[in-house]
C-alpha positions as CSV (number, residue, x, y, z in Angstrom):
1,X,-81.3,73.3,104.7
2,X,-78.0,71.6,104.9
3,X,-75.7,71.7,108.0
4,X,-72.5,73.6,107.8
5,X,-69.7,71.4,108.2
6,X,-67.0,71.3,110.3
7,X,-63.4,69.9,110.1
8,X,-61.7,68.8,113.4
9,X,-57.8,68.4,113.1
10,X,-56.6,66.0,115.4
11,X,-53.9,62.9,116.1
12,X,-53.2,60.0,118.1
13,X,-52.1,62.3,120.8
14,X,-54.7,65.0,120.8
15,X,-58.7,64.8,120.9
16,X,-61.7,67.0,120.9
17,X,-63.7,66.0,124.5
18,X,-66.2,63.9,122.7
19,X,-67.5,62.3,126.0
20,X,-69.0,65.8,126.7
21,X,-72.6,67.0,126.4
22,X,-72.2,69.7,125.1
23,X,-69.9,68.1,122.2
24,X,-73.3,66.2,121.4
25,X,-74.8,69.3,121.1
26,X,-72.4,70.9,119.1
27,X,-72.9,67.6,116.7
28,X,-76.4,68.0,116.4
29,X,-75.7,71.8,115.0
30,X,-73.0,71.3,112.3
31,X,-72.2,68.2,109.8
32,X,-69.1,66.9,111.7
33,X,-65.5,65.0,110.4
34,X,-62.8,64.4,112.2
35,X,-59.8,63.5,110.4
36,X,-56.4,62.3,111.6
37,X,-53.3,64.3,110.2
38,X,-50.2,62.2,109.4
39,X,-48.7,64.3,107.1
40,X,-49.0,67.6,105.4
41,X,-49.7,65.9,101.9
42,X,-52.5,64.4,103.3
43,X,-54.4,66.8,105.0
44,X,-53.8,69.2,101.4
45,X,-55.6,66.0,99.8
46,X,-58.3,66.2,102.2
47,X,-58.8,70.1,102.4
48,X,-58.8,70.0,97.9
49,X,-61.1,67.1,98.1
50,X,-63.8,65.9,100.8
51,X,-63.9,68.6,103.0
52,X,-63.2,71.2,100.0
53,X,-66.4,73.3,101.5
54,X,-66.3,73.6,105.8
55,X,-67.0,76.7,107.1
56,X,-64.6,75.2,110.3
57,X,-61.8,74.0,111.2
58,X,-60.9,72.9,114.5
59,X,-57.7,71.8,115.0
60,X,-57.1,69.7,118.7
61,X,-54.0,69.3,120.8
62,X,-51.2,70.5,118.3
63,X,-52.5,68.5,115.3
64,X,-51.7,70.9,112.5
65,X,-47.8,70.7,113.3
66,X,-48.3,67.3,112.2
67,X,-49.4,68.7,108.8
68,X,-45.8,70.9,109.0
69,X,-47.7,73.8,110.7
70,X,-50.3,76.5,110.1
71,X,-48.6,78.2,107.1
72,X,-47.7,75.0,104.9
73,X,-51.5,74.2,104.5
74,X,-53.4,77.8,104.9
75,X,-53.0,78.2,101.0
76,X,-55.0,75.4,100.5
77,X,-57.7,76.3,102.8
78,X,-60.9,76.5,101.2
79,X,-62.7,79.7,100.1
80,X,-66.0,78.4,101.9
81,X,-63.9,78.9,105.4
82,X,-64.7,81.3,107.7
83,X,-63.9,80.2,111.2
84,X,-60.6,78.8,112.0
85,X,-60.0,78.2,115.5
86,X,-57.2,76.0,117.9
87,X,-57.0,74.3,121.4
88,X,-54.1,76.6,122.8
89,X,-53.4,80.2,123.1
90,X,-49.6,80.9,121.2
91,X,-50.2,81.9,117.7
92,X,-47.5,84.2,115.4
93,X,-48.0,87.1,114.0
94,X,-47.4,85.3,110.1
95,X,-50.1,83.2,111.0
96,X,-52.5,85.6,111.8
97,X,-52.0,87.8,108.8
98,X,-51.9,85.0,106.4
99,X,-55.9,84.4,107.5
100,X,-56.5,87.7,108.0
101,X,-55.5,88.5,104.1
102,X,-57.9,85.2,103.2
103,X,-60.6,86.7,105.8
104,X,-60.7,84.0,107.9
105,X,-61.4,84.6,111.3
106,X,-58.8,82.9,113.7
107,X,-59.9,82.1,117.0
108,X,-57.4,80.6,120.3
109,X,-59.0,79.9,123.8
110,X,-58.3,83.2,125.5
111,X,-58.2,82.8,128.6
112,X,-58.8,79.3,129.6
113,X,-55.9,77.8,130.3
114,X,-54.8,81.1,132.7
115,X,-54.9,79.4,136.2
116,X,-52.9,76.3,134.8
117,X,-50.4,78.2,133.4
118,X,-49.7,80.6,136.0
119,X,-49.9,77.6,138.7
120,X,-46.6,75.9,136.2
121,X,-45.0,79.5,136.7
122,X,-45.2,79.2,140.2
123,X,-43.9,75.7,140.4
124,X,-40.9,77.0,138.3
125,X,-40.5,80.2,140.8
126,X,-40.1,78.0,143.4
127,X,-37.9,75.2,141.9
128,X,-35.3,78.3,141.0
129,X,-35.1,79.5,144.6
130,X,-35.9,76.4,146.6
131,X,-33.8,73.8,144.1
132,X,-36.1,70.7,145.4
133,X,-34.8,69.3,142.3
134,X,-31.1,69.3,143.6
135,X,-31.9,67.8,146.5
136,X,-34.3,65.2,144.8
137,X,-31.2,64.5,142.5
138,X,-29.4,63.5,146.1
139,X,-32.4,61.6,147.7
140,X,-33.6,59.4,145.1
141,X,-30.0,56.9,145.6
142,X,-29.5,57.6,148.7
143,X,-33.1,57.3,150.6
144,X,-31.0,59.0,153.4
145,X,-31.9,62.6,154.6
146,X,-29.0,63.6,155.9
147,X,-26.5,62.4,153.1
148,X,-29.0,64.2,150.4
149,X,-28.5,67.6,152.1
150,X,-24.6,66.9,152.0
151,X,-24.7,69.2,149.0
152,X,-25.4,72.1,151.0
153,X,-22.1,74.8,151.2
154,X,-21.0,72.9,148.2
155,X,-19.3,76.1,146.0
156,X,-18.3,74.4,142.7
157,X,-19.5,71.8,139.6
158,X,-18.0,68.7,138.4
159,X,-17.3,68.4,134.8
160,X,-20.3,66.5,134.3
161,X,-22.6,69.5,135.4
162,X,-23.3,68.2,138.9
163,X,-22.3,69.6,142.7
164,X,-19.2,68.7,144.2
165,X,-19.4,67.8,147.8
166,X,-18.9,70.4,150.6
167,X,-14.8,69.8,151.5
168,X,-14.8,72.6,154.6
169,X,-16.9,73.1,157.3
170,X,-20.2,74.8,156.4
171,X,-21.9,77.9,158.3
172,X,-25.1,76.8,157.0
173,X,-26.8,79.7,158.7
174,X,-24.4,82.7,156.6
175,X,-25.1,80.7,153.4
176,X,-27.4,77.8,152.2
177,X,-25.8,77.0,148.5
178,X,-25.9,74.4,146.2
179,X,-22.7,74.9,143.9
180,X,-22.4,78.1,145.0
181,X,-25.5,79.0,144.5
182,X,-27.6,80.3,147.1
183,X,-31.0,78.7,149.1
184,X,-33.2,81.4,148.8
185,X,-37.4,81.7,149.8
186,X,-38.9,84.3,147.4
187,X,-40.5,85.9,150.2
188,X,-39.8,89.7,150.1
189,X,-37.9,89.6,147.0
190,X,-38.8,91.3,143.6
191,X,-40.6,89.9,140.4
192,X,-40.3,91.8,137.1
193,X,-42.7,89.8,134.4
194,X,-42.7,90.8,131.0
195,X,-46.3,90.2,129.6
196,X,-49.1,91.0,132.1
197,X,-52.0,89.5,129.9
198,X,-54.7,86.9,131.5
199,X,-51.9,85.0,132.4
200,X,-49.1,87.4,133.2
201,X,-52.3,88.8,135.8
202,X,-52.7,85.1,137.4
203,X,-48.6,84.7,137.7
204,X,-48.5,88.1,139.4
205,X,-51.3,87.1,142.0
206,X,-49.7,84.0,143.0
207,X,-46.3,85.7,143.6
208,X,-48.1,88.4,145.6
209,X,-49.4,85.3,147.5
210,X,-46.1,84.0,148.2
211,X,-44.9,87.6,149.3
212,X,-43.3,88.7,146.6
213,X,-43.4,92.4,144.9
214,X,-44.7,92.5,142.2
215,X,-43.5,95.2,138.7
216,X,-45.1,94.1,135.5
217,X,-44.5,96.0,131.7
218,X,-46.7,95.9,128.7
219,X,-47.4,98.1,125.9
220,X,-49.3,100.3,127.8
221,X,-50.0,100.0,131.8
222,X,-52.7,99.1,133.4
223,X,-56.2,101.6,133.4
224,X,-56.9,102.3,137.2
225,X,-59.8,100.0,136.8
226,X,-57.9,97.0,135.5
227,X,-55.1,97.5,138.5
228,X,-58.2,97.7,140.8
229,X,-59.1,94.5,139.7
230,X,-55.7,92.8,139.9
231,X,-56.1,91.8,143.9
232,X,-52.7,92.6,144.2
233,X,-50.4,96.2,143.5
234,X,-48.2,95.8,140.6
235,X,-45.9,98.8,139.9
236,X,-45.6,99.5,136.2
237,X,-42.0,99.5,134.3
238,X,-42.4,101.7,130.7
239,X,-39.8,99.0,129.1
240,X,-38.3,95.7,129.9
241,X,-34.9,96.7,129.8
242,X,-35.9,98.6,132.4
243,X,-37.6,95.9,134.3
244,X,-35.0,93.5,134.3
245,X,-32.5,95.9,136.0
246,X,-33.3,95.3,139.6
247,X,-35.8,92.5,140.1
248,X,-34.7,89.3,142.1
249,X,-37.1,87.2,139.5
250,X,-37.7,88.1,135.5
251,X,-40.7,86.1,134.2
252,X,-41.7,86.1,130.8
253,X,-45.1,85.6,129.9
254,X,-45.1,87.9,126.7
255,X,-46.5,86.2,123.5
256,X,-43.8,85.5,120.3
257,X,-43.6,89.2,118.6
258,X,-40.0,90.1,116.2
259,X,-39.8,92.6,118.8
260,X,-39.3,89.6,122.0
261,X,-36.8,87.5,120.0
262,X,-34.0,87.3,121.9
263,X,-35.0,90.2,124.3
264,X,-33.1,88.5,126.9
265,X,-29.8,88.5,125.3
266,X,-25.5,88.4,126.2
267,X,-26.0,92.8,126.3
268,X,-29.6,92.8,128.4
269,X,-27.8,89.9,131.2
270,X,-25.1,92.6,131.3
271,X,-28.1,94.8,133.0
272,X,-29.4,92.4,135.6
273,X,-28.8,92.4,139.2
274,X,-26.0,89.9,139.8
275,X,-27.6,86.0,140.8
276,X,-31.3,86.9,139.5
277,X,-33.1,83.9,138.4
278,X,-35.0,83.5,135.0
279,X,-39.0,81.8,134.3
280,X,-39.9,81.0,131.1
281,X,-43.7,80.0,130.1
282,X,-44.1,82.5,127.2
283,X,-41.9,81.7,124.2
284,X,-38.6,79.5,123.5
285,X,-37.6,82.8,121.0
286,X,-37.5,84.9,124.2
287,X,-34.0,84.0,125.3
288,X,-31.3,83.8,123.4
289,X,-30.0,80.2,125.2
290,X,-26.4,80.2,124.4
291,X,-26.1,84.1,126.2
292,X,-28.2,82.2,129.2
293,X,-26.0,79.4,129.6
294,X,-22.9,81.7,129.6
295,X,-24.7,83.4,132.4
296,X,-25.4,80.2,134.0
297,X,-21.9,79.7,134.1
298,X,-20.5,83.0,135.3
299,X,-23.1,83.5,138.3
300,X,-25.1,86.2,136.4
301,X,-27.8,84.1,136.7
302,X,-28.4,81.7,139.7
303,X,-30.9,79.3,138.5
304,X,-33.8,79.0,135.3
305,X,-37.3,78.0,135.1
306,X,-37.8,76.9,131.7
307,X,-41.6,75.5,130.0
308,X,-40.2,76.4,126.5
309,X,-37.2,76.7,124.4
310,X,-35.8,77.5,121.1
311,X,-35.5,74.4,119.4
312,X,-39.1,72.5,120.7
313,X,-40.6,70.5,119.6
314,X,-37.8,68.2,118.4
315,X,-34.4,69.6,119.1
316,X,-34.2,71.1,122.4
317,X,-30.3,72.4,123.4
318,X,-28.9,68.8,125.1
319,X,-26.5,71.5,127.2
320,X,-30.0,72.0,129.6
321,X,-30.4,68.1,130.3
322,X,-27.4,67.8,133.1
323,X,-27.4,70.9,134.6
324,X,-29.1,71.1,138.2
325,X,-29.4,74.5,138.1
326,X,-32.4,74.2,134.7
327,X,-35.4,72.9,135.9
328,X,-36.9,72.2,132.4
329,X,-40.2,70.7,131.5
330,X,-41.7,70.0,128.3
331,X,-44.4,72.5,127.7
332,X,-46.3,71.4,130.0
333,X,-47.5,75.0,131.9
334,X,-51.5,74.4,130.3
335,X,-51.5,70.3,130.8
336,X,-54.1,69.6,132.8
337,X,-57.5,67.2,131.5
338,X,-59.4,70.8,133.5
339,X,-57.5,72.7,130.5
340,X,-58.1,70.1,127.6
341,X,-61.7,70.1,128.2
342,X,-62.3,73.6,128.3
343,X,-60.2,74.3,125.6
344,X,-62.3,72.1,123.5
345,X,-65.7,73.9,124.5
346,X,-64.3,76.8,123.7
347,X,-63.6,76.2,120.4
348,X,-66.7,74.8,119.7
349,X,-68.3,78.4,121.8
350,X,-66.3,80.1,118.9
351,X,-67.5,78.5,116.0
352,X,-71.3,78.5,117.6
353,X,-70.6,82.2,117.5
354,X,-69.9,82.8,114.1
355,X,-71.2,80.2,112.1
356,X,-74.5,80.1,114.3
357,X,-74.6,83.7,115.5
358,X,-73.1,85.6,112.5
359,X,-70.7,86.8,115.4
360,X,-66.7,86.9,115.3
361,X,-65.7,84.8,117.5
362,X,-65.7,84.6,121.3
363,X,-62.3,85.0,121.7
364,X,-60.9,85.8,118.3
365,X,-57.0,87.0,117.6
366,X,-57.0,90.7,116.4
């Protein structure tokens, strides 16, 4: 009997963990091609001609946005697919339904990439209330302690986005500022995150760790024997309106829905307790970044964490780059080689498990 084959999607900048044993194993189960997407024509040529009858594909890294993204090629998918399965966890809701209607079953990495994630979420936590980056903005040209912590009182911004230097006597001790903005340690403050998921649980746990409080919402709250589990208490909010009201700390850690576009927005800032500081791992479409940056400007929000944005890949707002109160990073929260490897066995657990198995998937998207 012939071997089912499998299609793995990948680039010059993504790859499938070949060195691994267990990839060898995979190989040995399944007639295996890897092709290289340049373009979305190509890989339509590719899917209506050689690899017209997979039962896979595996698509690496972030390889099908080479190919213009999941929905400009699922059309052409062929009708011997069942398994369709990715390196990463953000998926939308169009995607999803346009395999669901072809009965494909679509397949992220669940939980894999939790840990790295939620360790990104509390580098950003504590860039917004420490501001190492300010400082490192100072220290880098100067290589002098003392003249990098010259910024400290400083109450106002140059036109080019940066501190002006302190011009009055400081009382460091009634208020550590950058700009006007305040020094603060998390410690015994309050984080509100919206999306308490595999990852939204590991954020929460490392904030506990840090001594923060922690109030979560979701669609429903935890059962008493998932907040058992948790290590930490989380007090449940019914709606994130609601949440963002009186936290010190909104994270958002929900996945891309109609309903969280632009839930943080010029009327939902209007809510928040005055100075409260913003992290962003979940999705760009979240925030509404013109409302933030007002609110960056008017002190209704101190400082932002941000892993994603509205206009990523290629045309992320330039107004982020020169302010020192954005600590931005280019969705980076789940890059780690830890994450690339087990992202890549798990795909290859998910296709064993329905192609193999007659399963549907080890970690399949409802």
């Amino acid at each position: 009997m012939s071997k089912q084959k499998v299609l793995i999607l990948e680039t010059d900048r993504s790859e499938h963990a070949n060195h691994h044993p267990k990839y060898q194993e995979f190989k040995q189960l399944f007639d295996v091609k890897v092709f290289k997407v340049e373009s979305t024509e190509g890989l339509i040529n590719e899917l209506k001609g050689p690899s017209s009858d997979v039962s896979a594909i595996w698509t690496t890294g972030h390889a099908i946005y080479s190919a213009g993204g999941l929905l400009k090629v699922v059309d052409y998918f062929p009708a011997s697919l069942k398994v369709y399965c990715f390196s990463w966890v953000g998926y939308t809701d169009e995607e999803a339904d346009a395999l669901k209607k072809r009965g494909i079953i679509f397949c992220n990495v669940g939980d894999v990439s939790q840990h790295d994630v939620a360790d990104h979420a509390l580098y950003l936590t504590l860039s917004c209330f420490r501001f190492p980056g300010f400082f490192e903005h100072q220290f880098r040209p100067t290589r002098t302690i003392m003249q990098s912590r010259y910024i400290l009182g400083s109450a106002g911004w140059d036109d080019k986005g940066e501190p002006l230097p302190s011009t009055k006597d400081v009382n460091l001790a009634y208020s550590s500022s950058v700009g006007g903005k305040k020094v603060e340690s998390p410690t015994g403050k309050t984080v509100g995150i919206i999306g308490l998921g595999a990852i939204g649980k590991q954020i929460g746990k490392r904030l506990d760790a840090i001594g923060m409080k922690v109030k979560y919402t979701k669609r429903s709250p935890l059962t008493d024997q998932e907040a058992s589990t948790l290590g930490y208490k989380a007090e449940y909010v019914q709606t994130y309106k609601e949440l963002i009201k009186d936290v010190d700390l909104i994270v958002n850690a929900a996945p891309h829905t109609p309903e969280t576009v632009h839930m943080i927005n010029s009327e939902t800032l209007k809510t928040v307790k005055k100075g409260v500081r913003i992290v962003n791992i979940g999705r760009g479409s979240a925030i509404d970044e013109d409302a933030l940056l007002t609110a960056l400007d008017d002190g209704t929000v101190c400082s932002v964490g941000l892993d994603v944005f509205e206009g990523e890949p290629n045309d992320v707002d330039v107004r982020f780059t020169s302010r020192w109160d954005v600590t931005m990073t280019p969705h980076i929260g789940n890059v780690t080689t830890d994450n690339t490897v087990n992202s890549n066995l798990r795909c290859m657990e998910n296709i064993i498990n329905v192609l193999i198995d007659g399963g549907k998937g080890v970690t399949p998207i409802p």
